[in-house]
N, C-alpha and C positions, 0 to 999 in steps of 0.2 A: 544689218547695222552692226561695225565693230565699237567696243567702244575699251579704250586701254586708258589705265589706271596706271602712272606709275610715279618714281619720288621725283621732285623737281630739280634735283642734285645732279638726275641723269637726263633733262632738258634735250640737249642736243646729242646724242648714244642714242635716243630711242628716235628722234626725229632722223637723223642722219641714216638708219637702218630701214625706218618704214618705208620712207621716200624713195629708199633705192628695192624695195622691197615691191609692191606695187600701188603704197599711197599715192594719190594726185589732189584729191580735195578733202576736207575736215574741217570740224571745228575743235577749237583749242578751249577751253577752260584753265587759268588757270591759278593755282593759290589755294588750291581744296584740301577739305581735312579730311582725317579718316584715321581706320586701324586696321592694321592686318595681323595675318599671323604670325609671318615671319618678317616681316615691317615692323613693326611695333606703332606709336600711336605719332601722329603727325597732326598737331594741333597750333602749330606755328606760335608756337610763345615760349617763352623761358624753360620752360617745363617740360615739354614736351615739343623741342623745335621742330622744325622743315614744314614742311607743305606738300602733295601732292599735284600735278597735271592730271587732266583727263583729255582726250582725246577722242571724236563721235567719228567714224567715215561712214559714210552710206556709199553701199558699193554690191558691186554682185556677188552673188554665194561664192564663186569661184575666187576670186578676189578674198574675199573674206576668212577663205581658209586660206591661201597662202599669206594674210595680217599675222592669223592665227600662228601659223608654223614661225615667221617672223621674230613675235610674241615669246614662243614658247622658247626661240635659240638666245632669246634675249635675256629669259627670266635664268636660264644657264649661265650666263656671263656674268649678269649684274647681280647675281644672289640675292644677299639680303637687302639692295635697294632697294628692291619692290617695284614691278612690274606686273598686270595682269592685265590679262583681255575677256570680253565679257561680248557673244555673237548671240544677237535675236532677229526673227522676223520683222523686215520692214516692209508694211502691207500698203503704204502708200508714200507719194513723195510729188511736191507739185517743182519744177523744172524752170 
């Protein structure tokens, strides 16, 4: 399971890239808040605007590391918009 984190300013740059990358199914979340380190705080108000997307693929390990490489040429481009990706064991999945 990949799951990418990034600001929602760069919407269609991260879709546009994974897609051609080797995404085909996912789930979108989107409007989250958070804080990173070099993001700074995304709380969607006055204060602290924008919002984050997240982004879940259930995929095979092979797959998952090239999200990953994907991910990582992304977080090169888009600097401090903030991008991350985050790979764990998925020990089951019903079809």
């Amino acid at each position: 399971m990949v799951m990418i984190s990034y600001n929602e300013a760069i919407d269609m740059e991260i879709m546009e890239v994974l897609e051609g990358c080797v995404m085909k199914n996912y789930t979108k979340i989107l409007g989250v808040f958070g804080k990173g380190n070099t993001s700074g705080i995304h709380s969607g108000d006055d204060i602290w605007p924008g919002r984050n997307n997240i982004l879940y693929v259930a995929c095979e390990e092979k797959d998952a590391s090239k999200i990953l490489n994907c991910t990582k040429e992304l977080r090169k481009k888009m600097g401090r918009e903030g991008v991350k990706a985050f790979v764990w064991d998925l020990e089951d999945m019903t079809a």
